[in-house]
C-alpha positions as a LaTeX table, in Angstrom:
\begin{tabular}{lrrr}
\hline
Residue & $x$ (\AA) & $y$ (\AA) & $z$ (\AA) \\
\hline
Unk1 & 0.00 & 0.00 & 0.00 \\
Unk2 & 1.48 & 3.02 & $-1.11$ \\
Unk3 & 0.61 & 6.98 & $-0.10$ \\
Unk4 & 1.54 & 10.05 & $-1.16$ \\
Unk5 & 1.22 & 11.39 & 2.13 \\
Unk6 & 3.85 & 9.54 & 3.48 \\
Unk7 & 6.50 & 11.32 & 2.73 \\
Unk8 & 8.73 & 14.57 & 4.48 \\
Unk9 & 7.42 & 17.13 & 3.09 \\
Unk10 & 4.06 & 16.26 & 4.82 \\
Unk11 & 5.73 & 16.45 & 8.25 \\
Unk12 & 5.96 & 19.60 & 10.09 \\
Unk13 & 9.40 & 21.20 & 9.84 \\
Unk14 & 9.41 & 21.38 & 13.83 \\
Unk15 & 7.95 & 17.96 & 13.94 \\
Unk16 & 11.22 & 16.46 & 11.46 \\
Unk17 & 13.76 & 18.55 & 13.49 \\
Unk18 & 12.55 & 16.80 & 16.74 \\
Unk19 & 13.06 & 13.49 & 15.19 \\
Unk20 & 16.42 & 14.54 & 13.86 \\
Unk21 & 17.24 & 15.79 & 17.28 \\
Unk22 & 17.01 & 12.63 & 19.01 \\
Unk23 & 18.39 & 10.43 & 16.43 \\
Unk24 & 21.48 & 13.03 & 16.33 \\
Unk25 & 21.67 & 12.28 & 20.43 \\
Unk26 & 21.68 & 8.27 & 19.85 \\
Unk27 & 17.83 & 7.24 & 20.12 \\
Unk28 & 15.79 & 6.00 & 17.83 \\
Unk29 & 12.36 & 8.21 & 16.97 \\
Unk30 & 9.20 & 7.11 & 14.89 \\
Unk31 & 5.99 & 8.65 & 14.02 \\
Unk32 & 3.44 & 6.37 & 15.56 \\
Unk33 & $-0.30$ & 5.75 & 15.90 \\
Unk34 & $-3.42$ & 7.87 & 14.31 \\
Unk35 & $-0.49$ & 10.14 & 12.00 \\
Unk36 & 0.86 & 7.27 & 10.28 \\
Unk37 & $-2.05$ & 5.65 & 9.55 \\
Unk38 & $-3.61$ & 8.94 & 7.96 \\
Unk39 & $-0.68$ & 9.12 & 5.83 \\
Unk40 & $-1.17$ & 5.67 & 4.94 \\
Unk41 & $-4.97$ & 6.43 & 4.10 \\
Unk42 & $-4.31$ & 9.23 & 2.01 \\
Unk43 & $-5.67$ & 11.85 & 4.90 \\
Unk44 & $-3.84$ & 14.67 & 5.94 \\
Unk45 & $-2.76$ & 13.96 & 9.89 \\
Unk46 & $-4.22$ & 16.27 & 12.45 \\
Unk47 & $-1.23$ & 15.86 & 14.81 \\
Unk48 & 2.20 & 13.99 & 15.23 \\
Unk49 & 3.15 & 12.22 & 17.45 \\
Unk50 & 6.76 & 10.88 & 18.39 \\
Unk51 & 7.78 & 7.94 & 20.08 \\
Unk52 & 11.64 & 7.59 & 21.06 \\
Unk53 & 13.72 & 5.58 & 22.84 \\
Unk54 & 14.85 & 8.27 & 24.84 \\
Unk55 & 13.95 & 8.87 & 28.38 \\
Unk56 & 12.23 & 12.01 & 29.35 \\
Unk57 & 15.00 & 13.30 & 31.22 \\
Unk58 & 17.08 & 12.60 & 27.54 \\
Unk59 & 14.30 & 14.67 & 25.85 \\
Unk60 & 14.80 & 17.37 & 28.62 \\
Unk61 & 18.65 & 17.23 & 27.76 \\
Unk62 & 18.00 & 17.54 & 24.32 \\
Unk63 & 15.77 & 20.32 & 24.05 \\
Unk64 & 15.20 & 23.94 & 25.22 \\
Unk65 & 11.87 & 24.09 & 25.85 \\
Unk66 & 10.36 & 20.96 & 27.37 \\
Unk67 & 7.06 & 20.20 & 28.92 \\
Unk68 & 6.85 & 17.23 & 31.48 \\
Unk69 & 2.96 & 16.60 & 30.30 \\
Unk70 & 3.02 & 13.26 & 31.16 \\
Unk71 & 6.39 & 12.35 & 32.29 \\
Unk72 & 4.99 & 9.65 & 34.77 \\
Unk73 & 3.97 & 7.56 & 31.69 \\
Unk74 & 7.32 & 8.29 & 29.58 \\
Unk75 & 5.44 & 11.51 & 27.66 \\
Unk76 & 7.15 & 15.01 & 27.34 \\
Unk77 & 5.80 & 18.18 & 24.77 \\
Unk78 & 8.81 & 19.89 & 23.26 \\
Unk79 & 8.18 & 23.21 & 22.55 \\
Unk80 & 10.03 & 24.25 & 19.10 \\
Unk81 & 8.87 & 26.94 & 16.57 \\
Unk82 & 6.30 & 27.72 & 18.50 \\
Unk83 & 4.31 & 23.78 & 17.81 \\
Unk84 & 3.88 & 21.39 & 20.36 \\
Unk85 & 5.58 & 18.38 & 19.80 \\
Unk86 & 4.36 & 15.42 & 22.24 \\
Unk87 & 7.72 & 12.42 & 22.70 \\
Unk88 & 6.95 & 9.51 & 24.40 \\
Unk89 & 9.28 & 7.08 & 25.51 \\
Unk90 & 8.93 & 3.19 & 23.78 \\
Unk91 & 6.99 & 1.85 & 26.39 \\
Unk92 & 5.16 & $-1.61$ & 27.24 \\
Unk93 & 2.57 & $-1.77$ & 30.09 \\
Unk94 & 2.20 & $-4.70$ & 32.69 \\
Unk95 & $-0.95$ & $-6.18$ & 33.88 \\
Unk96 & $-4.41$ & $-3.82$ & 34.01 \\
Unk97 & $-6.00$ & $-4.11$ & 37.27 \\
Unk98 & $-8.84$ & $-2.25$ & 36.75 \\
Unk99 & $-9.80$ & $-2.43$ & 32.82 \\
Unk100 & $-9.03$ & 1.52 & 32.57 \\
Unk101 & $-5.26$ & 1.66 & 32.89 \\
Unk102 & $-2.45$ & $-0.53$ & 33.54 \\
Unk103 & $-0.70$ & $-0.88$ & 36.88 \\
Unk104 & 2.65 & $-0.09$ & 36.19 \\
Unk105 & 4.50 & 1.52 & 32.38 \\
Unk106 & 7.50 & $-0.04$ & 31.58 \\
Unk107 & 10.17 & 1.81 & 29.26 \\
Unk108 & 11.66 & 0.08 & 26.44 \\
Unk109 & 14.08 & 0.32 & 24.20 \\
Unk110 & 12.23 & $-1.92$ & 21.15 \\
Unk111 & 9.40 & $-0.14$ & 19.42 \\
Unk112 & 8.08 & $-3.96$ & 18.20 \\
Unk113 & 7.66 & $-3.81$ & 21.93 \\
Unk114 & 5.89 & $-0.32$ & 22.24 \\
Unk115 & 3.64 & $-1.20$ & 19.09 \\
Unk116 & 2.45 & $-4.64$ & 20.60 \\
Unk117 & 1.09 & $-2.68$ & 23.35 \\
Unk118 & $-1.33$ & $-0.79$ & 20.83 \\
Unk119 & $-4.81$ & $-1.43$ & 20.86 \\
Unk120 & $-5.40$ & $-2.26$ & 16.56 \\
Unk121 & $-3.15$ & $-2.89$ & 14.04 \\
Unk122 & $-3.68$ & 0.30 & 11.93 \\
Unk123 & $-2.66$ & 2.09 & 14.74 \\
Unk124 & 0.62 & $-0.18$ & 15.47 \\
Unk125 & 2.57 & 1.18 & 12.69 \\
Unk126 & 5.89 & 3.09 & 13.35 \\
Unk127 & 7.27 & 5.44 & 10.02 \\
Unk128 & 10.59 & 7.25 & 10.98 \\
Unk129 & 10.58 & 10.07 & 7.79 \\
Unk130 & 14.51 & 10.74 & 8.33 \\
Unk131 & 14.80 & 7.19 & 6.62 \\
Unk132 & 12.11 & 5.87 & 5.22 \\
Unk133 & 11.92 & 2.93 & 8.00 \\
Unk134 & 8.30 & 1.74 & 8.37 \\
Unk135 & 7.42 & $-1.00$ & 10.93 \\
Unk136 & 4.13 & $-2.77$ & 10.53 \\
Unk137 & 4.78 & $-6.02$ & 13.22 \\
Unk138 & 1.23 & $-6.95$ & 12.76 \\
Unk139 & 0.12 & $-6.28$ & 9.66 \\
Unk140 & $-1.59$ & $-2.88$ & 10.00 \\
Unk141 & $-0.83$ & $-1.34$ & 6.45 \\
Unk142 & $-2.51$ & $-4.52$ & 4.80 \\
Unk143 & $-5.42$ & $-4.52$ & 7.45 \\
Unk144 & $-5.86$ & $-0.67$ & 6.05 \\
Unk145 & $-5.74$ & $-1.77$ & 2.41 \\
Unk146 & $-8.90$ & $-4.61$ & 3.43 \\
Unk147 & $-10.77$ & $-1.89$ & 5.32 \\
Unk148 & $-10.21$ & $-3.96$ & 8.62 \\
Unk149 & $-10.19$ & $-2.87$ & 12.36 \\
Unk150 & $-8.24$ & $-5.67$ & 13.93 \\
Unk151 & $-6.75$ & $-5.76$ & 17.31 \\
Unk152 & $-3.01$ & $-6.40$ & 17.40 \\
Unk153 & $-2.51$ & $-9.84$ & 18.58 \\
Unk154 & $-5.48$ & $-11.44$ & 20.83 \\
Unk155 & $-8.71$ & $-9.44$ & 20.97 \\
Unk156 & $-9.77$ & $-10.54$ & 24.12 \\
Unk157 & $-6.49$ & $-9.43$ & 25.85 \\
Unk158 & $-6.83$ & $-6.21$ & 24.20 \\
Unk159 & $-10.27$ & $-5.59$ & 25.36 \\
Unk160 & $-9.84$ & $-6.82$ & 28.38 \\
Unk161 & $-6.89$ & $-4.31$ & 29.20 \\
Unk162 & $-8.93$ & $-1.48$ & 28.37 \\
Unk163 & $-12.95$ & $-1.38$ & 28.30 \\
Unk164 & $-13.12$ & 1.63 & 26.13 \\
Unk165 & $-11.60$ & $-0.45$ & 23.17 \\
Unk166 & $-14.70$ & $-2.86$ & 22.54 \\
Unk167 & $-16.32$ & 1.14 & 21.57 \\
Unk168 & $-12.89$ & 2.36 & 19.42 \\
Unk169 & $-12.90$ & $-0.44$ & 17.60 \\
Unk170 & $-16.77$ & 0.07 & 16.72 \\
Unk171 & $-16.28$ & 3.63 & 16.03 \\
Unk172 & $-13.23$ & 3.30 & 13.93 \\
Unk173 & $-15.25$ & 0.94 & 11.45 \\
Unk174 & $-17.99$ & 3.56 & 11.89 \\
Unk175 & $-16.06$ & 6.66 & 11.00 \\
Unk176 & $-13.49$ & 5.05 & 8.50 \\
Unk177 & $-16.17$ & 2.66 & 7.16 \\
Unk178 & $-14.57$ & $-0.03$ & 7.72 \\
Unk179 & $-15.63$ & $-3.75$ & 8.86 \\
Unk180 & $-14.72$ & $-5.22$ & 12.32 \\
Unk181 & $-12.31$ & $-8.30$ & 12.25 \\
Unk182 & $-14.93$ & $-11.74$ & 12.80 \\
Unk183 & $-12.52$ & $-12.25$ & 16.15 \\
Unk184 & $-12.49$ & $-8.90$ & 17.14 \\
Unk185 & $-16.35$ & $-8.77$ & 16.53 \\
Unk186 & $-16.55$ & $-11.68$ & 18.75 \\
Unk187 & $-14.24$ & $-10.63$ & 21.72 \\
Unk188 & $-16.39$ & $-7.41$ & 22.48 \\
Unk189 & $-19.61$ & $-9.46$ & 24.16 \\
Unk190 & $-17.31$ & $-11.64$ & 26.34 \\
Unk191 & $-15.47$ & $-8.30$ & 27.39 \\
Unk192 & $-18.40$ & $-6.05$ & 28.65 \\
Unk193 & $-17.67$ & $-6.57$ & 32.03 \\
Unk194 & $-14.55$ & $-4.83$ & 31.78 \\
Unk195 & $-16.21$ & $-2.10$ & 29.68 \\
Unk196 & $-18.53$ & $-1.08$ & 32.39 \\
Unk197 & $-15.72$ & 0.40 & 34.50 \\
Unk198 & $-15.21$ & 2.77 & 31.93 \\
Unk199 & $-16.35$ & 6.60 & 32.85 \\
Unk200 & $-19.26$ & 7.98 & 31.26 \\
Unk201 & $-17.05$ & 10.73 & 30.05 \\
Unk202 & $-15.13$ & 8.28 & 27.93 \\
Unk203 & $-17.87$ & 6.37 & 26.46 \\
Unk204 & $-19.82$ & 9.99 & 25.62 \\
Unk205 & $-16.50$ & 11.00 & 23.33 \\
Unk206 & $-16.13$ & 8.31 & 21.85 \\
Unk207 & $-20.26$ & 7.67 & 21.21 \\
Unk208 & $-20.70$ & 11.25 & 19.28 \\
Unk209 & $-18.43$ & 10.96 & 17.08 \\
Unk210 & $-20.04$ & 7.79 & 16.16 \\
Unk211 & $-23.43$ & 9.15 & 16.18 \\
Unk212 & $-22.40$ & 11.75 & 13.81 \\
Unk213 & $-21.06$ & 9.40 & 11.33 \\
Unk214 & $-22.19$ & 9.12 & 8.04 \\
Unk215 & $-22.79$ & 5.53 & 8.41 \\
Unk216 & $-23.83$ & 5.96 & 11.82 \\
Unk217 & $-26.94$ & 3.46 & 11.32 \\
Unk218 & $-24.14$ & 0.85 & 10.68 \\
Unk219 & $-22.34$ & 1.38 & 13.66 \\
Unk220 & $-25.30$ & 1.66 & 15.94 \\
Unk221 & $-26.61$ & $-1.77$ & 14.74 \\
Unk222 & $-22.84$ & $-2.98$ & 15.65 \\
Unk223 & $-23.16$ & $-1.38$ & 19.28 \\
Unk224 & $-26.54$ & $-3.00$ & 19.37 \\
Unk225 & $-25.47$ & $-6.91$ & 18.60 \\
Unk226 & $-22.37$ & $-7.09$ & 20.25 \\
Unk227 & $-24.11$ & $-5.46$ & 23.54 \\
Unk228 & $-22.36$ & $-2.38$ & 23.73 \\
Unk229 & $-25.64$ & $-0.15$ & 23.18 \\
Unk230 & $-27.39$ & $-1.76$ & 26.20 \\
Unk231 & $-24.78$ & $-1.66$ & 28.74 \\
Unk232 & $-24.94$ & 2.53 & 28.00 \\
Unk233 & $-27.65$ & 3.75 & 26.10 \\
Unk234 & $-30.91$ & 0.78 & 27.02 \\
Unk235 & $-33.34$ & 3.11 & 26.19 \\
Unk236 & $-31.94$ & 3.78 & 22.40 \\
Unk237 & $-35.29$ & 2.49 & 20.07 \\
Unk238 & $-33.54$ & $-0.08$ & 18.28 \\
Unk239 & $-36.31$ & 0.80 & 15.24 \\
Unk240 & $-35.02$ & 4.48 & 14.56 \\
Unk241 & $-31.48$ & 3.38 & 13.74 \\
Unk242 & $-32.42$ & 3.50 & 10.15 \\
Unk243 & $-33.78$ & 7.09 & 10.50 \\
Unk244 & $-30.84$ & 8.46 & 12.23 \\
Unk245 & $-28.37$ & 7.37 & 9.30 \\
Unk246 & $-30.66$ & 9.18 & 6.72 \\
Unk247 & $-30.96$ & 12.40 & 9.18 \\
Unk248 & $-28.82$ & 15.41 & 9.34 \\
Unk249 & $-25.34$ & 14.73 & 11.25 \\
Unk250 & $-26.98$ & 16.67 & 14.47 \\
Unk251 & $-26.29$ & 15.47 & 17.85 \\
Unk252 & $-29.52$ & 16.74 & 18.91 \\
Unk253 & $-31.88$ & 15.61 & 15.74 \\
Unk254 & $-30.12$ & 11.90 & 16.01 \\
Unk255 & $-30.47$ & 11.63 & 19.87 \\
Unk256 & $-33.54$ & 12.39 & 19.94 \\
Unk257 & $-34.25$ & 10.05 & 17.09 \\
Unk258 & $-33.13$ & 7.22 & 19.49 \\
Unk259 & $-35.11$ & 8.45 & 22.68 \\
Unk260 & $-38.22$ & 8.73 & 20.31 \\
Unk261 & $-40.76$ & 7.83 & 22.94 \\
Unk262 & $-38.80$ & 8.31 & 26.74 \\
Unk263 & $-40.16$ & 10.62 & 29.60 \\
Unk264 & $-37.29$ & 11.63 & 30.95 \\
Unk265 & $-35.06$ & 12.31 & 27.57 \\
Unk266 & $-33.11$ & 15.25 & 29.39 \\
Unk267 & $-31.48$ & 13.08 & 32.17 \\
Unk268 & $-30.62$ & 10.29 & 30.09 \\
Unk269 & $-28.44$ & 12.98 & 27.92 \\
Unk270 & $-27.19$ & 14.34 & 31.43 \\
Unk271 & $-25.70$ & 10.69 & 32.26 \\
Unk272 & $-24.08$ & 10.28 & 28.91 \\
Unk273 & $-22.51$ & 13.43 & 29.76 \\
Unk274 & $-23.70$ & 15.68 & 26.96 \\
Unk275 & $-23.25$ & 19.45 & 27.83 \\
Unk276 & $-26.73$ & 21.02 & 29.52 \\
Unk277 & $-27.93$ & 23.37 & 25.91 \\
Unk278 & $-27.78$ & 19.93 & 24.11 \\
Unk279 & $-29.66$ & 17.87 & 26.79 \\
Unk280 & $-32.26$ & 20.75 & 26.62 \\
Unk281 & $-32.83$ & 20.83 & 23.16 \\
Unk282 & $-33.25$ & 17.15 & 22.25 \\
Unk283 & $-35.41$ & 16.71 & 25.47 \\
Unk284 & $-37.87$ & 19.30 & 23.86 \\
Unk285 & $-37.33$ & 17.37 & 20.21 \\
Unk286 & $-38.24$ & 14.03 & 22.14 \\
Unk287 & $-41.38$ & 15.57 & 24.24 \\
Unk288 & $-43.02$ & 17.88 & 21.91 \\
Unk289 & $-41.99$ & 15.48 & 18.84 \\
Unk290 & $-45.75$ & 15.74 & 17.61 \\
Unk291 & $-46.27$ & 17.61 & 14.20 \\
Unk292 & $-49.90$ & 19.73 & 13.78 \\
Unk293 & $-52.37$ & 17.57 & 11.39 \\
Unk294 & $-52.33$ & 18.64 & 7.27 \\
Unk295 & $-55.11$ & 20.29 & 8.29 \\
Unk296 & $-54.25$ & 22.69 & 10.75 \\
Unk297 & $-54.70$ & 26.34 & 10.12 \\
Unk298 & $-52.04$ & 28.75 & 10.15 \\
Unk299 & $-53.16$ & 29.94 & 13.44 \\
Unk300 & $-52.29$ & 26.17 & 14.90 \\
Unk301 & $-49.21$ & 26.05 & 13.56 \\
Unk302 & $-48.65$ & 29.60 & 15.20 \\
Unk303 & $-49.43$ & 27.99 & 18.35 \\
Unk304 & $-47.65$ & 25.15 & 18.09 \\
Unk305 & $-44.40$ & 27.08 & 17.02 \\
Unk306 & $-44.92$ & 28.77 & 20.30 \\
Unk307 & $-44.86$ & 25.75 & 21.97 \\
Unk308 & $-42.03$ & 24.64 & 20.68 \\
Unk309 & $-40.00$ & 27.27 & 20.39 \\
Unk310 & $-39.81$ & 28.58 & 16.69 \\
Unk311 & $-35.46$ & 27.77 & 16.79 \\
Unk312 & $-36.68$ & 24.41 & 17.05 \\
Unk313 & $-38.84$ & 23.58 & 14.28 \\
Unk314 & $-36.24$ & 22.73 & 11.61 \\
Unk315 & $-34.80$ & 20.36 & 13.42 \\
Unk316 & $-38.28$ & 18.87 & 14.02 \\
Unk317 & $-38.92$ & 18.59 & 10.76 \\
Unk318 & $-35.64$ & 17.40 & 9.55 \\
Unk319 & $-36.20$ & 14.45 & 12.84 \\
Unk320 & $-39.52$ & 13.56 & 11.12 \\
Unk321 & $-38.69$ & 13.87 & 7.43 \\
Unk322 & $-35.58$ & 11.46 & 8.50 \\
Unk323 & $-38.23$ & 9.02 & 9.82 \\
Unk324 & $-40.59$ & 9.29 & 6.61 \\
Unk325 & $-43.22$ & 11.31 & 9.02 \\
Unk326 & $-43.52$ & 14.73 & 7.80 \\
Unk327 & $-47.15$ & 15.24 & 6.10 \\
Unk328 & $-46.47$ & 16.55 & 2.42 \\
Unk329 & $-46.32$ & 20.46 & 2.41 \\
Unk330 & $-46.03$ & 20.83 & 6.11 \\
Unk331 & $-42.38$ & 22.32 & 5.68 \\
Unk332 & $-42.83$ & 24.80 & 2.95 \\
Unk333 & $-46.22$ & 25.99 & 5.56 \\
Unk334 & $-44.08$ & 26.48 & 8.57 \\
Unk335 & $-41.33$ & 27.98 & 6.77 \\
Unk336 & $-43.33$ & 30.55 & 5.27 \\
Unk337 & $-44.90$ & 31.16 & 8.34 \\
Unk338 & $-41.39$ & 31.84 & 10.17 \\
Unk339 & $-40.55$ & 33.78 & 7.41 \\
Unk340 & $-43.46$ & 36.50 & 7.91 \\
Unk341 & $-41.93$ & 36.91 & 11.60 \\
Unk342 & $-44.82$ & 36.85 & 13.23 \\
Unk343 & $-44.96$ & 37.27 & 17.30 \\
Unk344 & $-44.58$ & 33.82 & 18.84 \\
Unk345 & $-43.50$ & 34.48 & 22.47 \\
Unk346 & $-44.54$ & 37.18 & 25.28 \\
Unk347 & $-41.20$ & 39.01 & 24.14 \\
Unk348 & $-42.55$ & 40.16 & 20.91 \\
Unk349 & $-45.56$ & 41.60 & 22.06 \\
Unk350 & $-46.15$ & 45.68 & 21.21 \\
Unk351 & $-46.52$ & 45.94 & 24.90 \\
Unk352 & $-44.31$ & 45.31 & 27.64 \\
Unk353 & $-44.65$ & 44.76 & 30.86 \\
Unk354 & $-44.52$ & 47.99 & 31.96 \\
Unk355 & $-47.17$ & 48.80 & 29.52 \\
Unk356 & $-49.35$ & 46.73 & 30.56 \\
Unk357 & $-49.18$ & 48.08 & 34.43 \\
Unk358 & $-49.95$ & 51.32 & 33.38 \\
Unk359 & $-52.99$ & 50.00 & 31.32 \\
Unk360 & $-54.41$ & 47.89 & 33.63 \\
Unk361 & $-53.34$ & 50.69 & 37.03 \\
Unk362 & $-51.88$ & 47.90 & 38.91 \\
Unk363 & $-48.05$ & 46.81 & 39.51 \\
Unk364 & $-46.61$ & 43.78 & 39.51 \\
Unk365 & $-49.35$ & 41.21 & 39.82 \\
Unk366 & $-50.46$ & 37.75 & 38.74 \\
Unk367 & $-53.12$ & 39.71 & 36.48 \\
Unk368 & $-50.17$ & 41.26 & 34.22 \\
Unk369 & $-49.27$ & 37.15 & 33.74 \\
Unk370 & $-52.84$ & 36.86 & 32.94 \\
Unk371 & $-52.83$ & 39.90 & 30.51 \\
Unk372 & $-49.50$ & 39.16 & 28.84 \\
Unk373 & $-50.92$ & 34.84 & 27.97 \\
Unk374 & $-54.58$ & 36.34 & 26.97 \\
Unk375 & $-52.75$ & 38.91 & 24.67 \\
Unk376 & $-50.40$ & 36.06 & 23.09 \\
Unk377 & $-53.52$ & 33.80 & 22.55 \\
Unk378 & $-55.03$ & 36.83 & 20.66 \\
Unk379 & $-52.29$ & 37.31 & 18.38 \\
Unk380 & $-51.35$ & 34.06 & 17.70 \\
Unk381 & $-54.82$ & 33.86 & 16.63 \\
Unk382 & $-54.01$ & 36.97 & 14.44 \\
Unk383 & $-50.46$ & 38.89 & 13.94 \\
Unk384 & $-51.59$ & 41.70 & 12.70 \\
Unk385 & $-53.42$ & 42.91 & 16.01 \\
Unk386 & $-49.56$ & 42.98 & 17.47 \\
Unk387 & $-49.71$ & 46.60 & 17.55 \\
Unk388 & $-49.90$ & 49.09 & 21.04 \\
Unk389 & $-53.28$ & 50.66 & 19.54 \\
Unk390 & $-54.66$ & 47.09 & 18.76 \\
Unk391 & $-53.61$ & 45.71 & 22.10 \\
Unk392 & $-54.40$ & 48.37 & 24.34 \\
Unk393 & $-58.07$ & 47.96 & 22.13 \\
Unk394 & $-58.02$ & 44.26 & 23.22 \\
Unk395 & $-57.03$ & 44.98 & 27.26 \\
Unk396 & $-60.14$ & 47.25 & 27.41 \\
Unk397 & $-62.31$ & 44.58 & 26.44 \\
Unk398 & $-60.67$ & 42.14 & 28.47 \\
Unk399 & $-61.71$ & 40.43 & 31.82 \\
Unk400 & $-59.01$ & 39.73 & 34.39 \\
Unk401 & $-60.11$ & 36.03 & 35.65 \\
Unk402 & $-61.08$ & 36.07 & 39.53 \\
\hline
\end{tabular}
């Protein structure tokens, strides 16, 4: 397999004079991991990263400016033209005691050894670009050319060591559309033990960029037969995975595809750690998910847009037109609707609240509440009485409830 990409001149200056740096001081130095296998895919890498046999305290010696980011598990950032360059040290990792991280790093001089510790093969590839050297001790560059996520030596090992994995290895053949290996397939139900002592905040990175796949329906149905969706997301509705893959790549539109039907939408988000505007607006997709009949007026779809909050409704429609649910018409309606600008909410009322004191001779009360909804009603009803005149017309004739 052969890439264009792989090649100097798409290194970083900065990134090739580190390399250079630390084979001039008598280590070896690859580009490893997610960089190398871009290259190899034809995709241009979104960072580089270094692995040496030097030491930290070598890298320290080496370089100026040196950041001890992670020095405790061999990794330094060395600060050169102004990029951060992250080094760390060939390392292989004893036993995992707790499925999350292992209990002790050791350094190594081998990167066969540092590779082997990888969790798949396409990202076990080491590419020095001072001399060409690539080394691929598990077949990584021809499991790229097949389209296959396979873990490097024995799945179940693998997934055992870490629990996020089982959910990389899913969202890798998500995102790259690729397939999953038939044994690494097979290793992710007998490891789900392990992946429940992962943190919600690891499984919610991971998930969204899943979810926001193009062939997200794919991977969802592969999170839902190996066992993965239950064990995070049991209330996903196993019949809108189809819909979600045909709907726009929305966090919001596609979650609330899946919770199609829950009554608490809104904490469900909150566990899977999504931030609070996103858990808002999918819980109000999910519980106000209803669309107005053909035949409502435009008044009722005023009303209903008011109910929903008019930023909402195109990615209401876009949730049901991704399901095959939106009634013929009922889009170019609302839009032209929106487009008119009509007053949906209290705030776009002629009068405000001090207004309406002065028109009614009281201060704050609950009647002003009762004016401001009666006045909304009246205009929803009919936008062009949104005026002070036409308002003030309406108060008069108005009856405060006892």
């Amino acid at each position: 397999m052969s890439s264009k990409l792989l090649t100097q001149e798409t290194v970083p200056p900065a990134v090739l004079e580190v390399i250079k740096g630390l084979q001039a001081g008598g280590f070896r130095a690859f580009l490893v991991g997610g960089c190398v296998r871009d290259m190899l895919r034809e995709q241009p890498p979104k960072d580089f990263d270094v692995a040496s046999s030097a030491l930290p305290a070598d890298v320290q010696r080496l370089f100026k400016k040196v950041i001890p980011t992670g020095i405790e598990h061999g990794t330094v950032t060395v600060v050169l033209r102004g990029l951060h360059v992250e080094v760390t040290t060939f390392r292989a990792e004893a036993d995992y005691v707790d499925g999350r991280r292992p209990s002790k790093v050791e350094f190594h001089d081998d990167i066969e050894a540092d590779l082997g510790r990888r969790d798949f093969t396409m990202n076990a590839i080491a590419w020095d670009p001072i001399t060409g050297q690539k080394v691929d001790p598990f077949g990584g560059e021809a499991d790229l050319h097949r389209q296959v996520v396979r873990c490097v030596r024995d799945a179940l090992e693998r997934f055992s060591e870490d629990g996020l994995r089982p959910l990389r290895a899913v969202r890798f053949a998500t995102v790259l559309d690729f397939t999953l290996d038939p044994g690494t397939e097979a290793a992710i139900p007998k490891t789900l033990t392990v992946f429940r002592k992962v943190a919600a905040e690891r499984v919610h990175q991971e998930f969204v960029k899943l979810l926001v796949a193009p062939s997200a329906t794919r991977g969802l149905t592969l999170l839902a037969s190996t066992g993965l969706l239950g064990e995070f997301l049991p209330e996903a509705s196993l019949a809108e995975l189809d819909a979600v893959g045909r709907a726009p790549r929305d966090e919001v539109i596609r979650m609330a595809l899946l919770l199609l039907g829950q009554t608490q939408p809104r904490e469900v988000m909150m566990r899977l750690k999504f931030p609070n505007k996103l858990a808002e607006d999918t819980a109000a997709l999910v519980l106000r998910a209803s669309l107005p009949p053909p035949s409502a007026t435009d008044a009722e779809l005023r009303r209903w847009l008011s109910k929903l909050e008019a930023a909402r409704a195109a990615a209401l429609l876009a949730l049901h037109e991704a399901r095959g649910s939106l009634p013929a018409g009922l889009r170019a309606r609302v839009e032209a609707i929106l487009a008119s600008n009509p007053p949906l909410t209290t705030r776009q009322l002629a009068l405000d609240g001090k207004a309406l004191m002065a028109a009614l001779g009281t201060g704050p009360s609950p009647a002003i509440g009762h004016a401001t909804r009666h006045l909304l009603e009246l205009v929803l009803e009919a936008p062009e009485r949104n005026t002070p005149e036409g308002l003030l017309t309406a108060l008069k004739a108005w009856t405060p409830p006892a």
